[in-house]
PyMOL Python script that loads the backbone (N, CA, C, O; Angstrom):
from pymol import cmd

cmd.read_pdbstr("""\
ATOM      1  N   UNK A   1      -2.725   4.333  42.380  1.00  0.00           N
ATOM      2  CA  UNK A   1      -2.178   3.396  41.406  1.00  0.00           C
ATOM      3  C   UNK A   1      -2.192   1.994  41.998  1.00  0.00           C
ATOM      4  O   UNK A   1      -2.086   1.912  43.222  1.00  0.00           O
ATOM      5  N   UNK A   2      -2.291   1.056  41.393  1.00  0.00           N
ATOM      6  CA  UNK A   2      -2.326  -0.587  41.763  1.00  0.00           C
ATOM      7  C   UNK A   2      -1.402  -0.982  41.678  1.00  0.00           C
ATOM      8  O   UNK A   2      -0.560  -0.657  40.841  1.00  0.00           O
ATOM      9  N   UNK A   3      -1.235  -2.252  42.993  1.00  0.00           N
ATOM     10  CA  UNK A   3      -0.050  -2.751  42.750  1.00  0.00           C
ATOM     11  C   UNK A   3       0.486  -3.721  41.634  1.00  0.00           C
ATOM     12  O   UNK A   3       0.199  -4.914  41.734  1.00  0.00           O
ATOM     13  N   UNK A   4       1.106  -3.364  40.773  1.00  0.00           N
ATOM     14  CA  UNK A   4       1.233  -4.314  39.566  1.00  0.00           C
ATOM     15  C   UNK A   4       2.730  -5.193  40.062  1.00  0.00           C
ATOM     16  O   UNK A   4       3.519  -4.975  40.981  1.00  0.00           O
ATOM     17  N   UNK A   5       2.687  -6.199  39.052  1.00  0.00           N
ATOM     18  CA  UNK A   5       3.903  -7.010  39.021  1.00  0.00           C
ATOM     19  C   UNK A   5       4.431  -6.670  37.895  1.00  0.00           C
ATOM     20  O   UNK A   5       4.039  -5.728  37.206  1.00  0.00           O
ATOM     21  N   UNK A   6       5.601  -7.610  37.563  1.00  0.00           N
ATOM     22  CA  UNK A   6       5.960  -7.041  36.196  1.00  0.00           C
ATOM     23  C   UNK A   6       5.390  -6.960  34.893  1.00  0.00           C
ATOM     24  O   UNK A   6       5.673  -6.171  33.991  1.00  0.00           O
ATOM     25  N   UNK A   7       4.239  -8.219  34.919  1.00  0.00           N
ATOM     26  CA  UNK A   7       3.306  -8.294  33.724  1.00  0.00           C
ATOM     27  C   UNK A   7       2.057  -7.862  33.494  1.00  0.00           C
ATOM     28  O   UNK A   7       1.136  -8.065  32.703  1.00  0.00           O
ATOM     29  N   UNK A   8       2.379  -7.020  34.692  1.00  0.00           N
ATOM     30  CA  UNK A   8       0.918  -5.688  34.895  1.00  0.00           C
ATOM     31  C   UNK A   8      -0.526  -6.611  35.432  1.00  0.00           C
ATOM     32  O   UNK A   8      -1.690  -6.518  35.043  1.00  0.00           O
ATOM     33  N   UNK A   9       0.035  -7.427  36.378  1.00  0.00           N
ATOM     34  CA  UNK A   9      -1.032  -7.995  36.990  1.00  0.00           C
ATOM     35  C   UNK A   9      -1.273  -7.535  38.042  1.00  0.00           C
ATOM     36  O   UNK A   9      -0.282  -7.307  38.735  1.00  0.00           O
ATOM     37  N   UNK A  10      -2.402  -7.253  38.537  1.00  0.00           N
ATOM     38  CA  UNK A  10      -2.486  -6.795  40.278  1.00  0.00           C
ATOM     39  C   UNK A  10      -2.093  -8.196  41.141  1.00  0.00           C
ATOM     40  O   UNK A  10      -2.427  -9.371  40.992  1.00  0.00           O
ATOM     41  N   UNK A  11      -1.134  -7.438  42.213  1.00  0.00           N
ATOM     42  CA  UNK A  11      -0.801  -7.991  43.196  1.00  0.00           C
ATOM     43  C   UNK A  11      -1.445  -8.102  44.376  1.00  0.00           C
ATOM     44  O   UNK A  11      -2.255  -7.246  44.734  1.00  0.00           O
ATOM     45  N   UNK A  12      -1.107  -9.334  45.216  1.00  0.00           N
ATOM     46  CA  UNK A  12      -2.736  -9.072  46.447  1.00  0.00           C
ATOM     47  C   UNK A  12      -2.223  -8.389  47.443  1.00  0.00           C
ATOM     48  O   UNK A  12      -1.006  -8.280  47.290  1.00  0.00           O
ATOM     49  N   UNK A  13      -2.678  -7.791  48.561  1.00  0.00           N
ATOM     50  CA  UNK A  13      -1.821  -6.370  49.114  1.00  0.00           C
ATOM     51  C   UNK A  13      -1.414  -7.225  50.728  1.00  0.00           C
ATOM     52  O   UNK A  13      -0.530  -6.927  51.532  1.00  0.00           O
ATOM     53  N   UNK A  14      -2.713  -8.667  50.804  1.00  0.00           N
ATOM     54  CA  UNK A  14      -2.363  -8.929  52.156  1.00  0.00           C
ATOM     55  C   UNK A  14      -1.067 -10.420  51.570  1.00  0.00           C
ATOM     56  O   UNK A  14       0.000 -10.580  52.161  1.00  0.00           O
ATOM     57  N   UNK A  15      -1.338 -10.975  50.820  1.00  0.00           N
ATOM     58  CA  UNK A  15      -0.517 -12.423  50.815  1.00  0.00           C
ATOM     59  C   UNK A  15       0.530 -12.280  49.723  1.00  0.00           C
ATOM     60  O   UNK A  15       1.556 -12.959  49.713  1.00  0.00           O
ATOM     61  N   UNK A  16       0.206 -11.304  48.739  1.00  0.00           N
ATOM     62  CA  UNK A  16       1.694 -11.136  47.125  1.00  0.00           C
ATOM     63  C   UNK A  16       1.470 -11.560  46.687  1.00  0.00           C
ATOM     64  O   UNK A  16       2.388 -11.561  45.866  1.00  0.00           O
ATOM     65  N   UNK A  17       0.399 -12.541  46.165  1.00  0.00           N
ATOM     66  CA  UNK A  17      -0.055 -13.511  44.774  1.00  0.00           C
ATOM     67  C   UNK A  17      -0.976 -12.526  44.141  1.00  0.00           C
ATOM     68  O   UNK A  17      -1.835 -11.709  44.474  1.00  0.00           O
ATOM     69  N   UNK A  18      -0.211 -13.131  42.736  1.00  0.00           N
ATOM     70  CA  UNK A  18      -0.622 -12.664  41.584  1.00  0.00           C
ATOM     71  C   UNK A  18      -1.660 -13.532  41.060  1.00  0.00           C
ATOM     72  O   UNK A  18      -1.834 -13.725  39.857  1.00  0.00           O
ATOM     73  N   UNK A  19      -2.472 -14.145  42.164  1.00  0.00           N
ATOM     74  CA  UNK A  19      -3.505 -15.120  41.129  1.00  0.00           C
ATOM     75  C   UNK A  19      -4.975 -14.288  42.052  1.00  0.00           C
ATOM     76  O   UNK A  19      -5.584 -14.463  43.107  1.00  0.00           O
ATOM     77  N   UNK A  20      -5.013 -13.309  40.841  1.00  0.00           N
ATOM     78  CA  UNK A  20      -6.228 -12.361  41.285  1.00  0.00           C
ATOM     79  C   UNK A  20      -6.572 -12.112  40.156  1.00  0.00           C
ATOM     80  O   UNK A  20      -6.018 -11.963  39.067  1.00  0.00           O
ATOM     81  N   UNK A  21      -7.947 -12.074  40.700  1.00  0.00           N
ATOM     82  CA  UNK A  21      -9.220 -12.348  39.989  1.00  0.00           C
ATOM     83  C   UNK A  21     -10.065 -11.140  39.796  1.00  0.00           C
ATOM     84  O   UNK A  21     -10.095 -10.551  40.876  1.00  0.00           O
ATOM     85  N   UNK A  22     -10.901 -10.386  38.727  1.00  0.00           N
ATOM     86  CA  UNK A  22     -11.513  -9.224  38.845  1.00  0.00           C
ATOM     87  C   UNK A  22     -13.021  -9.539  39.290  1.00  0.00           C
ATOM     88  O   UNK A  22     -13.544 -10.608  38.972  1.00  0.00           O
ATOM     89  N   UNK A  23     -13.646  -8.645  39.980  1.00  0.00           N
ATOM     90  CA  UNK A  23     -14.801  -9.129  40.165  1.00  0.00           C
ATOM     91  C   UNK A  23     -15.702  -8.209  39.163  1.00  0.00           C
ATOM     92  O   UNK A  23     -15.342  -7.082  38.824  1.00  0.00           O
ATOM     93  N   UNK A  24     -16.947  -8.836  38.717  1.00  0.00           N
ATOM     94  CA  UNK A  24     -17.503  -8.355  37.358  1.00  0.00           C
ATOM     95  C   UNK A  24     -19.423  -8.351  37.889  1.00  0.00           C
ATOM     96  O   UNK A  24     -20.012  -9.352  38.299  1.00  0.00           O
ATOM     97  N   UNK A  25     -19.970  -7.131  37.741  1.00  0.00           N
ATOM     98  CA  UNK A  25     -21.174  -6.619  38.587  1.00  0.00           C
ATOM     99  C   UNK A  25     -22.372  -6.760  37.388  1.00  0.00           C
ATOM    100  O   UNK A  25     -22.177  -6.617  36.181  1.00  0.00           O
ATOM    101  N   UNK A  26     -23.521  -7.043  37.974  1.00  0.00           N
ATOM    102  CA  UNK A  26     -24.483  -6.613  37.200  1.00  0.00           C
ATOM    103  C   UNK A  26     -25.090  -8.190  37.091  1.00  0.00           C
ATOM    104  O   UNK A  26     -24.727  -9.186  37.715  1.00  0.00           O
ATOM    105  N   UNK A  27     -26.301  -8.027  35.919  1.00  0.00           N
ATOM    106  CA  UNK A  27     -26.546  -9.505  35.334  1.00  0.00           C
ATOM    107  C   UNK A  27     -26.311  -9.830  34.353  1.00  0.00           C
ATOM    108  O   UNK A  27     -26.756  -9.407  33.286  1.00  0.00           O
ATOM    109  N   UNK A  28     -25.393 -10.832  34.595  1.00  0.00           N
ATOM    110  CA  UNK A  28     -24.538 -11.897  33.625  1.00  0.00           C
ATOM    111  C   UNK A  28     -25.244 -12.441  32.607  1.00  0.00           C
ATOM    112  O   UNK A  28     -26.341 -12.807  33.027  1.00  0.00           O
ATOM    113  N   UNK A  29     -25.155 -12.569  31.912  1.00  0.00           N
ATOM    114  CA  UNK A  29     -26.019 -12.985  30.758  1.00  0.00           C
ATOM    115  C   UNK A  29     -25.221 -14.399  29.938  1.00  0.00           C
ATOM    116  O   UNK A  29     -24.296 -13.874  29.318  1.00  0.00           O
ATOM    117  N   UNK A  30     -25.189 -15.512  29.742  1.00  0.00           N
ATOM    118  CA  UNK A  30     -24.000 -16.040  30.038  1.00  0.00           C
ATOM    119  C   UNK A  30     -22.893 -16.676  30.647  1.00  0.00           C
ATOM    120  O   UNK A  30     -22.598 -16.185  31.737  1.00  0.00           O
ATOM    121  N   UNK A  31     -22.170 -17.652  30.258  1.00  0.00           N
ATOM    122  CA  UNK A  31     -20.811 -17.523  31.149  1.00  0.00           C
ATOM    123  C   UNK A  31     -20.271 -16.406  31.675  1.00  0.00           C
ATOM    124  O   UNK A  31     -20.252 -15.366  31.016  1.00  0.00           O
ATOM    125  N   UNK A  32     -19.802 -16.473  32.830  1.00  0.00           N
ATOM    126  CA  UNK A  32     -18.655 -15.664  33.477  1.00  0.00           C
ATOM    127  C   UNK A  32     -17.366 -15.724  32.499  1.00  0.00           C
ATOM    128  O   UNK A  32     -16.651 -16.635  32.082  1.00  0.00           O
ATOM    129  N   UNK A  33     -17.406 -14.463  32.348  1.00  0.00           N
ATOM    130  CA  UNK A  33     -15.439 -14.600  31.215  1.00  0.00           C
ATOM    131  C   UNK A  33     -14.749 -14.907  32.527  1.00  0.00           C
ATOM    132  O   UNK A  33     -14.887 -14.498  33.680  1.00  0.00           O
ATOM    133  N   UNK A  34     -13.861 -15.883  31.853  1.00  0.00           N
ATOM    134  CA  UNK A  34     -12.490 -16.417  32.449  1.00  0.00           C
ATOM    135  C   UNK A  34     -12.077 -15.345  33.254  1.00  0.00           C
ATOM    136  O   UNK A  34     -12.449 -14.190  33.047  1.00  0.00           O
ATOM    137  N   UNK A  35     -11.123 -15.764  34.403  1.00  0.00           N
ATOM    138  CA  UNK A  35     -10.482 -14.867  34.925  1.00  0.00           C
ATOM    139  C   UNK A  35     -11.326 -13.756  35.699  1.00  0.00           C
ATOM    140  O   UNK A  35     -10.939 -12.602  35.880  1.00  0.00           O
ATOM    141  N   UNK A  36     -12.423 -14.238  36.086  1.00  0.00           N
ATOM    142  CA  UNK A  36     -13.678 -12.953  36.816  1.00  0.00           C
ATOM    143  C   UNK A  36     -14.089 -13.927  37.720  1.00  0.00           C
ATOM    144  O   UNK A  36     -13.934 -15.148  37.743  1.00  0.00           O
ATOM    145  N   UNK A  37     -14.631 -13.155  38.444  1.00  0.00           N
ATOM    146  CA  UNK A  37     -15.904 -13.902  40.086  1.00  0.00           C
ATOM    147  C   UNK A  37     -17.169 -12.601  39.416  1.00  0.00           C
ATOM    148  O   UNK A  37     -17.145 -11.533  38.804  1.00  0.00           O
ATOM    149  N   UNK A  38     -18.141 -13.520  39.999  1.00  0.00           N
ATOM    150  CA  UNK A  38     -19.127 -12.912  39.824  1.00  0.00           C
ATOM    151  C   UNK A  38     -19.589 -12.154  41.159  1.00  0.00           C
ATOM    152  O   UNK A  38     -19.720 -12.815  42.189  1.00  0.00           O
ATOM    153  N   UNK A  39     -19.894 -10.463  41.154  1.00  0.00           N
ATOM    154  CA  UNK A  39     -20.045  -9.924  42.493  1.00  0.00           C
ATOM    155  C   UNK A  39     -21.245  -9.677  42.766  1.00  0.00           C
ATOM    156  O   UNK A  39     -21.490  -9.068  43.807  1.00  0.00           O
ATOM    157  N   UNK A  40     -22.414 -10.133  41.801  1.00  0.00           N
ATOM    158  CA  UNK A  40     -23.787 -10.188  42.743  1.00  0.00           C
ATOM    159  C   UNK A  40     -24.639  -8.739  41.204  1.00  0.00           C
ATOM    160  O   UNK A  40     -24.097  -8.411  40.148  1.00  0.00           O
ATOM    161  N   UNK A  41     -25.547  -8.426  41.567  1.00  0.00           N
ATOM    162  CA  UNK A  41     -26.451  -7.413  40.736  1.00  0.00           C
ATOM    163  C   UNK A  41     -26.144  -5.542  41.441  1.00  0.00           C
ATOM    164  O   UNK A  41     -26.171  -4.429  40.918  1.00  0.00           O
ATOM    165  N   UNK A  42     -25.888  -6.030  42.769  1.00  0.00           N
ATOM    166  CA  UNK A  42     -25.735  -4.345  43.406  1.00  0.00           C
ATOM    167  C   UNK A  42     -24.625  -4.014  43.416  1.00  0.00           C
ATOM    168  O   UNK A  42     -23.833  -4.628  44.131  1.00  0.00           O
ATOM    169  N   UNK A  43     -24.163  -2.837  42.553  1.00  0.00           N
ATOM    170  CA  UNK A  43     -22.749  -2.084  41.986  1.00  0.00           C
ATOM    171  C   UNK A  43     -22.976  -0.805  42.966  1.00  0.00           C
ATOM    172  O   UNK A  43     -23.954  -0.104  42.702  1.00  0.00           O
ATOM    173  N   UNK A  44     -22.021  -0.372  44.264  1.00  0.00           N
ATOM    174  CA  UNK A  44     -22.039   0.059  44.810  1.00  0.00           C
ATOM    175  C   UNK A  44     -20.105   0.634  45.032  1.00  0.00           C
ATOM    176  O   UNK A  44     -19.097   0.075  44.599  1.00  0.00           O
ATOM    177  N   UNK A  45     -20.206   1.675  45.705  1.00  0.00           N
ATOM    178  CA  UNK A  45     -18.950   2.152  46.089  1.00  0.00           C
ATOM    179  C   UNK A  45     -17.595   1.271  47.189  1.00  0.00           C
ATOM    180  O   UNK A  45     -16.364   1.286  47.181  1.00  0.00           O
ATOM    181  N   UNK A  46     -18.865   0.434  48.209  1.00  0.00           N
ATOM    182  CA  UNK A  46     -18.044  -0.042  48.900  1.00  0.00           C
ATOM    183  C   UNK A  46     -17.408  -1.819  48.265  1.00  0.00           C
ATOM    184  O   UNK A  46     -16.762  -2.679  48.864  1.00  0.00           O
ATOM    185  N   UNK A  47     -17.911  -1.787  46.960  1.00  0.00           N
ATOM    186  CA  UNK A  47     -17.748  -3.518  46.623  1.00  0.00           C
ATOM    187  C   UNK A  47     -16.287  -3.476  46.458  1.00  0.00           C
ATOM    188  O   UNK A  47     -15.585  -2.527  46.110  1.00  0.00           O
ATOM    189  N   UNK A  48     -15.893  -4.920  46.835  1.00  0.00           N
ATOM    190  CA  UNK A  48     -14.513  -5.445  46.302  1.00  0.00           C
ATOM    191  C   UNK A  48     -14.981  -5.102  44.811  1.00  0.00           C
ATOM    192  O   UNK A  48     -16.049  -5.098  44.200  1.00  0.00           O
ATOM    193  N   UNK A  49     -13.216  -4.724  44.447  1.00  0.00           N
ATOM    194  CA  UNK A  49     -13.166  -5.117  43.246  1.00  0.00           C
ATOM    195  C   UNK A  49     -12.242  -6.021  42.378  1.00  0.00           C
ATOM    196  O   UNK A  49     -12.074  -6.007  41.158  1.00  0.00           O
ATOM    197  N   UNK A  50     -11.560  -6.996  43.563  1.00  0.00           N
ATOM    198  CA  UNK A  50     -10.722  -8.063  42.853  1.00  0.00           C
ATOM    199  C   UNK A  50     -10.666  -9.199  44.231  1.00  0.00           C
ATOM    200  O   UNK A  50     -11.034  -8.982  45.385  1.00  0.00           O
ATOM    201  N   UNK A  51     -10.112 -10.370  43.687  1.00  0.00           N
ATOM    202  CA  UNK A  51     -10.491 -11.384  44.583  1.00  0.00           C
ATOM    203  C   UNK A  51      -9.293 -12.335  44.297  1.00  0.00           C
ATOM    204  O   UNK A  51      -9.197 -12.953  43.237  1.00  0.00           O
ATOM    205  N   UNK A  52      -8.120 -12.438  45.600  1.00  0.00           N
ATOM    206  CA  UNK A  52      -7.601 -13.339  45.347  1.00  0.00           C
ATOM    207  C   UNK A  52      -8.012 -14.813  45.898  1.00  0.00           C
ATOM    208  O   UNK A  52      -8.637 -15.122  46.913  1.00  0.00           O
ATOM    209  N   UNK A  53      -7.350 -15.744  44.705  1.00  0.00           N
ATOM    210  CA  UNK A  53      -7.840 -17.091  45.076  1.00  0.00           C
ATOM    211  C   UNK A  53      -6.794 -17.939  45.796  1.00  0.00           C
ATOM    212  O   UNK A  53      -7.007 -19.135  45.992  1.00  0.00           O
ATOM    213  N   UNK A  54      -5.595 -17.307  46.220  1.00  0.00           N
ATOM    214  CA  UNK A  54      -4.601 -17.517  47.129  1.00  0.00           C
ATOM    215  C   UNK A  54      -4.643 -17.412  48.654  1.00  0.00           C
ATOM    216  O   UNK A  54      -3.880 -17.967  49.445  1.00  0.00           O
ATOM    217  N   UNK A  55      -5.652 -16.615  48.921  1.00  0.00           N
ATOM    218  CA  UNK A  55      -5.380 -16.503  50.106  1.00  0.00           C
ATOM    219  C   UNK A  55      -7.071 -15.958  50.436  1.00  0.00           C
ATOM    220  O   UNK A  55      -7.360 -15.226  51.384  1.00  0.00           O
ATOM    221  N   UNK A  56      -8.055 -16.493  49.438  1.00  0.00           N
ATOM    222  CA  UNK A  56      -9.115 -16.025  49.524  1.00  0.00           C
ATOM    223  C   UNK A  56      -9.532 -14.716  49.918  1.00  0.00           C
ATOM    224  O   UNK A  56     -10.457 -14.807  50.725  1.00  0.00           O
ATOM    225  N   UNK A  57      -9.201 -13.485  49.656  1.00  0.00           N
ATOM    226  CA  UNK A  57      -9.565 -12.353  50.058  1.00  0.00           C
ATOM    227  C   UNK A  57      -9.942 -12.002  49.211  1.00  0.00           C
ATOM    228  O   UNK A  57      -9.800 -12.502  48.095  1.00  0.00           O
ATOM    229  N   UNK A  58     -10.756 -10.675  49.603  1.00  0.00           N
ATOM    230  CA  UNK A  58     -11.269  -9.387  49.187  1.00  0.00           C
ATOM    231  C   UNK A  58     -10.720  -8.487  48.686  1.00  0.00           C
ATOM    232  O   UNK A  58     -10.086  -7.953  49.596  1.00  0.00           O
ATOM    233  N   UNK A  59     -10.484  -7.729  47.381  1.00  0.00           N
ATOM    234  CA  UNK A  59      -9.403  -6.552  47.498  1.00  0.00           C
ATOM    235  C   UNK A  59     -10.434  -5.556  47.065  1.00  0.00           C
ATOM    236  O   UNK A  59     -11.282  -5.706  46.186  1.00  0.00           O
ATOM    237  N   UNK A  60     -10.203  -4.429  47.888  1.00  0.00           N
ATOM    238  CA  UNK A  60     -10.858  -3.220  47.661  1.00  0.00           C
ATOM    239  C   UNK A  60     -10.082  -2.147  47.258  1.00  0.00           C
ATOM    240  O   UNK A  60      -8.955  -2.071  47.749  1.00  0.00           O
ATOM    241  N   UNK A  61     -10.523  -1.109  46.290  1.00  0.00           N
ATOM    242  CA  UNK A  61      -9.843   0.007  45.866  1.00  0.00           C
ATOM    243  C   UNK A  61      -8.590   0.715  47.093  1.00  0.00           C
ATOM    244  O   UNK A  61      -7.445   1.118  46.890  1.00  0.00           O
ATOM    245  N   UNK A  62      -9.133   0.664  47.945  1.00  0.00           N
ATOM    246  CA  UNK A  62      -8.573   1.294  48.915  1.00  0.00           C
ATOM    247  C   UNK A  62      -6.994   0.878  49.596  1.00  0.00           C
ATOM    248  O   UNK A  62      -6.022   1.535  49.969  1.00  0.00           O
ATOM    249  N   UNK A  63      -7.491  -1.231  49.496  1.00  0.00           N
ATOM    250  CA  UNK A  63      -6.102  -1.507  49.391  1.00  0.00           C
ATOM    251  C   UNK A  63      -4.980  -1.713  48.726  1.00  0.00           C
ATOM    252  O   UNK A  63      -3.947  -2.230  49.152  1.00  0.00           O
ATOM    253  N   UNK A  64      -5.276  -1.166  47.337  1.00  0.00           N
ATOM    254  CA  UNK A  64      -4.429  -1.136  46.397  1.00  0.00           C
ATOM    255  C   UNK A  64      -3.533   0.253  46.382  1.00  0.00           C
ATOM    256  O   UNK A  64      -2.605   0.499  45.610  1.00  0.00           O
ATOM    257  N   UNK A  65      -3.909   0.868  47.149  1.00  0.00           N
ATOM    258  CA  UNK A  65      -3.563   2.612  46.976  1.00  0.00           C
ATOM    259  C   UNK A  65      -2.248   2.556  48.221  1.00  0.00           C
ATOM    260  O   UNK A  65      -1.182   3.157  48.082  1.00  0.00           O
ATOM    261  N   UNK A  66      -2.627   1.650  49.499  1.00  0.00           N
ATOM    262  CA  UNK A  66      -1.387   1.582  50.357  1.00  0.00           C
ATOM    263  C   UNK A  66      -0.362   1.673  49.568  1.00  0.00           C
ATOM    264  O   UNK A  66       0.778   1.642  50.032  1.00  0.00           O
TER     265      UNK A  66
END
""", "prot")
cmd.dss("prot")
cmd.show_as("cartoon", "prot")
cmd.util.cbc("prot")
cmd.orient("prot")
């Protein structure tokens, strides 16, 4: 389960800001929707899948589960 806040936002697991970002795979066709980083064309197991802009990190499935 992810760490949510109260307004069901993911929380960042190393700094506590809630200003995280989803990361969104493949080719974009388009603007980037709001609120996304773009993670490149290769959708793989080990990719981040959220990105805070607080403390610039990486969040991976794995650290949401701590």
């Amino acid at each position: 389960m992810s760490k949510l806040n109260k307004k069901n936002k993911v929380i960042c697991p190393k700094c506590g800001s809630d200003k995280v970002r989803e990361y969104i795979y493949g080719l974009i066709r388009g603007p980037i929707p709001e609120g996304c980083v773009c993670g490149g064309c290769f959708v793989g197991p080990d990719n981040p899948i959220y990105y805070c802009d607080s403390c610039n990190s990486d969040i991976y499935a794995n650290d949401l589960k701590k």
